[in-house]
C-alpha positions in Angstrom: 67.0 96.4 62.2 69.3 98.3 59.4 71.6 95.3 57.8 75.3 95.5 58.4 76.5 96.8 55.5 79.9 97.1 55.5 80.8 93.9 54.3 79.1 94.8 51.2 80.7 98.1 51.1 84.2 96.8 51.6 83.2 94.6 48.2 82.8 97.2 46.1 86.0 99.1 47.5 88.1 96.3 46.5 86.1 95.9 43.0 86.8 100.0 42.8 90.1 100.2 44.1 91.1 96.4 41.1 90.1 98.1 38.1 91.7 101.3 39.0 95.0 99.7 39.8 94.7 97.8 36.7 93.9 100.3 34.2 96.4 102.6 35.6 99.0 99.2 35.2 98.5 99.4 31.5 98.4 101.5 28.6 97.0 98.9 26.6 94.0 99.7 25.2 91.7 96.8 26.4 88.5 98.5 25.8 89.3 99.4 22.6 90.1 96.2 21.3 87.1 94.5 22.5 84.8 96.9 21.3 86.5 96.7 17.8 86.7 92.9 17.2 84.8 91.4 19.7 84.3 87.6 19.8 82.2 86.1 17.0 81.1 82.6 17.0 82.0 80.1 14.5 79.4 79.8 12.5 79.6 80.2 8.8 77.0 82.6 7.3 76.6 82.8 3.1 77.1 86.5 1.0 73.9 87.8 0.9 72.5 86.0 4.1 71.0 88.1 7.4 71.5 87.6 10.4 68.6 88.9 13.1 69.4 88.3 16.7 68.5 89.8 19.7 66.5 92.3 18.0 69.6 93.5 16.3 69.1 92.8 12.1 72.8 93.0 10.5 73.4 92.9 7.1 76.2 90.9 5.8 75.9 91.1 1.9 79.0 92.5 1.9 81.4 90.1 3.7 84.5 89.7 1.8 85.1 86.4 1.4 88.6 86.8 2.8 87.3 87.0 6.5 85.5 84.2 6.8 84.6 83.6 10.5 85.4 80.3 10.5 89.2 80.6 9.0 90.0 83.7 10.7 93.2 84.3 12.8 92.4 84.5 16.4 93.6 87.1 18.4 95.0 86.9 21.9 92.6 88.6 23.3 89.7 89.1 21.3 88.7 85.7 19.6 88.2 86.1 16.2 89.4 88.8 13.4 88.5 90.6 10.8 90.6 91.9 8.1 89.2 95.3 9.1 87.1 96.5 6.2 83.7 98.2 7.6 81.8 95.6 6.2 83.7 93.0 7.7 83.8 94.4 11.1 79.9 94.8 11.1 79.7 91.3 10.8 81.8 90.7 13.7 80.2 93.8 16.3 77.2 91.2 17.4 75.7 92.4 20.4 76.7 90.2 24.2 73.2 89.7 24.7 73.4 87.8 20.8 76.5 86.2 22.5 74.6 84.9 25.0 71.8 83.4 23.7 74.2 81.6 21.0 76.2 80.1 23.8 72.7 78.5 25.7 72.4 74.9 24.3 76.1 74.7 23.4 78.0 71.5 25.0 81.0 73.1 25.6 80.5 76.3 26.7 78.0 74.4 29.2 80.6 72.4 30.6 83.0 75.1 30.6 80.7 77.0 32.8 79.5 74.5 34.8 82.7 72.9 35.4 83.9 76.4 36.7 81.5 76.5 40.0 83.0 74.7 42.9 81.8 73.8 46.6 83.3 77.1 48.0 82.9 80.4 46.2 86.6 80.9 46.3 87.7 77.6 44.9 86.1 78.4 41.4 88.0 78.2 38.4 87.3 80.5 35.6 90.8 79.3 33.2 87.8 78.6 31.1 87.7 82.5 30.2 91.5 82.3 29.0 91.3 79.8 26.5 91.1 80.9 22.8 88.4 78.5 21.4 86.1 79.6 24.0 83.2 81.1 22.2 79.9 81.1 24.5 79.2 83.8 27.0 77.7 82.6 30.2 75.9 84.8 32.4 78.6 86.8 34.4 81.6 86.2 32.2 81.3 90.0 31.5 82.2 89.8 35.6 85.1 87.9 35.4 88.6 89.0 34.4 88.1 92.5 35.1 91.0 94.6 34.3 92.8 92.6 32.3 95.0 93.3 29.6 95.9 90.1 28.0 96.3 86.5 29.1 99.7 87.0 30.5 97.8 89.5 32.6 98.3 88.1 36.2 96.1 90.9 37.3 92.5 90.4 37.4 89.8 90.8 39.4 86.5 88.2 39.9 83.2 89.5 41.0 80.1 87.0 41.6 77.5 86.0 44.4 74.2 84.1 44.6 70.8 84.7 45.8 68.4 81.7 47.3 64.7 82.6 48.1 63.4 79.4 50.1 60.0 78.4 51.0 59.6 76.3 54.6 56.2 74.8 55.8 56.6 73.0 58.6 54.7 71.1 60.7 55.3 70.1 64.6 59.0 71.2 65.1 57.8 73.6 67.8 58.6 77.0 66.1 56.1 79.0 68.0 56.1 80.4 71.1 54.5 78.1 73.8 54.8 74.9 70.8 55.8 71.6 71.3 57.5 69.3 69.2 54.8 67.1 67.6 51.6 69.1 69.2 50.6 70.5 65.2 51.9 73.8 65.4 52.4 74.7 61.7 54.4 77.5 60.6 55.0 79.5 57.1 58.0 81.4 56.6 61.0 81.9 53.9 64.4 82.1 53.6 66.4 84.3 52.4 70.6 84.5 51.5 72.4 86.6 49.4 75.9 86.4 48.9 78.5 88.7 47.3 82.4 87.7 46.5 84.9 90.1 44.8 88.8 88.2 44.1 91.4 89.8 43.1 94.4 88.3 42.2 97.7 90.4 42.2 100.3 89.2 40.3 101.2 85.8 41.3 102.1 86.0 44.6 99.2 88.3 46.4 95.1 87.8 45.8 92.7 89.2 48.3 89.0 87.7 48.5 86.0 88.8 50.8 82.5 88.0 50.7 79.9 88.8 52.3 76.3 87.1 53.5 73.1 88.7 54.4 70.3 85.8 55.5 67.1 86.5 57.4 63.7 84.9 57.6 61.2 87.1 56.3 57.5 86.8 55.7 57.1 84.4 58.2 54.1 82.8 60.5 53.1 85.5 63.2 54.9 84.0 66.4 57.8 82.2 64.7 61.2 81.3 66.4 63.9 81.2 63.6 66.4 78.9 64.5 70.9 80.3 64.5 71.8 79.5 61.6 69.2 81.1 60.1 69.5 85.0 60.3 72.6 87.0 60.3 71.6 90.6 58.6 75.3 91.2 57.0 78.6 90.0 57.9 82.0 88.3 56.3 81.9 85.1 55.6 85.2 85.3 54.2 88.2 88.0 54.3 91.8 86.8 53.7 94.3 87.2 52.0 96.7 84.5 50.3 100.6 85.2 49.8 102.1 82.4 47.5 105.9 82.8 47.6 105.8 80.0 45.0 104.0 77.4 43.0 103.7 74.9 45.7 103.2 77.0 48.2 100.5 79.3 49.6 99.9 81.4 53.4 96.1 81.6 54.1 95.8 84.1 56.8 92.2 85.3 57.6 88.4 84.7 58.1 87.8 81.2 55.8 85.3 78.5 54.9 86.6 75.2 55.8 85.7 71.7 53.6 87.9 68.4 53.7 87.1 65.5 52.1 83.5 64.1 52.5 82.6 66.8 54.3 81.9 64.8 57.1 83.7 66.1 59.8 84.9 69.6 58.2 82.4 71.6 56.4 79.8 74.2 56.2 76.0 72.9 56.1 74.9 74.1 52.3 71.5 73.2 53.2 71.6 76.1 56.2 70.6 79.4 55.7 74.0 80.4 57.3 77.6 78.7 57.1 80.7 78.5 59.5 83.6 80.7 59.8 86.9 80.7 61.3 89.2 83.0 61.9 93.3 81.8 61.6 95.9 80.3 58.9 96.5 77.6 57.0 99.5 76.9 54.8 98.5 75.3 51.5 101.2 72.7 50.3 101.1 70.9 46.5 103.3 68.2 44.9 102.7 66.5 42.0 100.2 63.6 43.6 99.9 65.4 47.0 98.3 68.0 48.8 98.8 68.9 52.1 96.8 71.5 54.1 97.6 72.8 58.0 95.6 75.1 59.5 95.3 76.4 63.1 91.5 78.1 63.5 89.3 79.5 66.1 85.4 79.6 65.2 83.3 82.3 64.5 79.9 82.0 65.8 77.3 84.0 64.3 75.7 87.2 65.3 72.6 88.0 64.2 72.7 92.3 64.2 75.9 92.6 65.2 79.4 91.8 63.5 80.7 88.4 64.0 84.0 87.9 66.8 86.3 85.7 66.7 85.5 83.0 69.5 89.0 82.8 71.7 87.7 80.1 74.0 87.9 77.2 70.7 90.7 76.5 68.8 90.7 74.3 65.9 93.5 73.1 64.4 95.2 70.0 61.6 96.9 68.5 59.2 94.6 67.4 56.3 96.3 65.0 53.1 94.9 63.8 49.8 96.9 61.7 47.3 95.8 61.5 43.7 96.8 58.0 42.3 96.1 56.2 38.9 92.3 56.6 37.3 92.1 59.5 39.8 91.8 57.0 43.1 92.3 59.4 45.9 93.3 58.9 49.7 92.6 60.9 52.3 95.0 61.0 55.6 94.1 63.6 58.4 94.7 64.5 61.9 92.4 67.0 63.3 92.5 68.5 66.9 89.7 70.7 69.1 90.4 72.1 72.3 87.6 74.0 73.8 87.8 76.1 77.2 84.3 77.0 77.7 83.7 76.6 82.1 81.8 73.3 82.6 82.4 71.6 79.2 86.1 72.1 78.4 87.7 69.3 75.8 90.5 68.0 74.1 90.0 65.8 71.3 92.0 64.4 69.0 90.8 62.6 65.9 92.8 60.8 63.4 91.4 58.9 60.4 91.7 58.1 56.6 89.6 57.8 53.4 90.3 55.5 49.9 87.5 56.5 46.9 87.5 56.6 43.5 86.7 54.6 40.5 85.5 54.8 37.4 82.8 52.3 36.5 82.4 51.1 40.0 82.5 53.6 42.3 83.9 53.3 46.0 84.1 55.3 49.5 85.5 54.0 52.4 86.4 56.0 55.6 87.2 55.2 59.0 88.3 57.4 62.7 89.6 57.1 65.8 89.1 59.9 68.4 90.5 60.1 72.2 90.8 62.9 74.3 89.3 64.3 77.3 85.9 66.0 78.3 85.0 67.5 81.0 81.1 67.2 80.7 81.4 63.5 80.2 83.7 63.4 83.0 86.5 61.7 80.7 
């Protein structure tokens, strides 16, 4: 079977289609500058000293002693300046690839990095990028920020993914055809996902984000059964669109990831090949201390070499809250409902619960539920 590859191709239209709108928003000359004083870490090298990284040998015998790297102004855009004699800006035109191999090892580009990555692709943070001191380069930074002009730029775009490559032996799960569980079947086979996101933010009011998944089980035992959520050979995991009319609020209206709280009752299993979608709206609301998230979903179950639909029969819907008090002690309140119309095992549940953790040298979690309803296959 050919993957679906439109997902992918509707990626790289949006990536296209940012950087075009962007460098026609502009006649800044953002390229130019970069190239011409790009950033330089702080590090203070001695007349007459030379400096060989990444296979690049630059003499700087001739620094003026005016520019020195340390005590330079710092421009808005590019880092660090020179004070534009040739010998000067040789000093500063290190390569990225001597960017990046300065940055591994530092503590605070680390963090910066590594503080950036969140639970759902479109909940990272790269601010990290916009702050002036910053002077590592972490693999895809060169990704991030794309067609902007300067940090009052509200116009960027964000391009990033992952790839996981899993090994499974297993032993007994009845994977094979004619198999039971426990009879010492044994099966070999990997796992593959490979995830692409593009985000582009418009201004402050409009940003558009899609990504796409590809997952299969290649390579495996003759004979083996892979299980749903293993395969699904190229689809959207997310598409949608969010329209903030202003600071506190925000319209979420397309296919999403969902994850609330301890990701007990609302997430998407990580540890599958796979993840859950939905289809729907949510309206994202923020006070100082509070958040408050409604949504009204219906699930997208997955198809394996066909493009996902929207399930009509399930409808998901709720009101999810987190408070942030003192020495970041959080509560969660949240109300969560699931009607689903499916002949011979329609329900209507309703669950309400909360959640106090937190700490700081202690640590503590505490969550609790109710749920009523009806269901028609437990005849209740």
């Amino acid at each position: 079977m050919q993957p679906k590859l439109l997902p992918f191709i509707c990626i790289a239209f949006i990536v296209l289609t940012a950087s075009q709108s962007s460098a026609q928003s502009s006649d800044y000359d953002y390229s130019s500058a970069m190239s011409s004083e790009p950033v330089f870490a702080g590090v203070d090298y001695q007349l007459g000293e030379t400096l060989d990284l990444s296979g690049e040998t630059l003499d700087l015998s001739g620094k003026c002693e005016a520019c020195s790297v340390q005590s330079a102004a710092k421009s808005e855009v590019s880092g660090p300046t020179s004070c534009g004699c040739p010998n000067c800006s040789q000093h500063h035109a290190i390569s990225p690839v001597g960017n990046f191999f300065r940055a591994i090892g530092n503590e605070a580009n680390d963090k910066a990095c590594g503080g950036s990555h969140k639970g759902l692709h479109f909940w990272n943070d790269y601010s990290y990028l916009d702050d002036a001191d910053y002077e590592g380069s972490c693999l895809g930074d060169s990704l991030k920020r794309i067609g902007r002009t300067s940090k009052e730029d509200e116009s960027w775009i964000d391009v990033g993914g992952r790839f996981r490559l899993r090994y499974h032996y297993e032993e007994g799960l009845a994977r094979l055809a004619g198999s039971q569980f426990l009879d010492g079947s044994a099966t070999n086979h990997l796992l593959l996902q490979a995830r692409l996101f593009a985000d582009w933010h418009i201004g402050k009011r409009f940003r558009i984000f899609a990504e796409g998944i590809y997952a299969d089980a290649p390579a495996s035992t003759f004979g083996y059964l892979p299980r749903g959520n293993e395969r699904n050979r190229g689809d959207f995991l997310n598409l949608f669109v969010d329209i903030t009319p202003n600071e506190s609020t925000t319209f979420r209206l397309g296919r999403q990831q969902l994850q609330y709280g301890s990701r007990r009752i609302i997430a998407g299993p990580g540890w599958a090949n796979t993840s859950r979608s939905h289809d729907g709206i949510k309206l994202i609301k923020k006070f100082d201390n509070l958040r408050i998230d409604a949504f009204y979903m219906q699930r997208v179950p997955v198809l394996v070499d066909e493009f996902d639909e929207t399930d009509f029969d399930r409808a998901f819907y709720g009101i999810f809250s987190t408070y942030t008090g003192p020495n970041e002690n959080k509560m969660d309140l949240y109300y969560i409902g699931l009607d689903d119309d499916v002949p011979g095992a329609r329900k209507n549940l309703h669950t309400v619960g909360g959640r106090l953790y937190g700490g700081d040298e202690w640590l503590y979690d505490i969550e609790g539920a109710g749920q009523f309803g009806r269901q028609q296959s437990l005849g209740v």
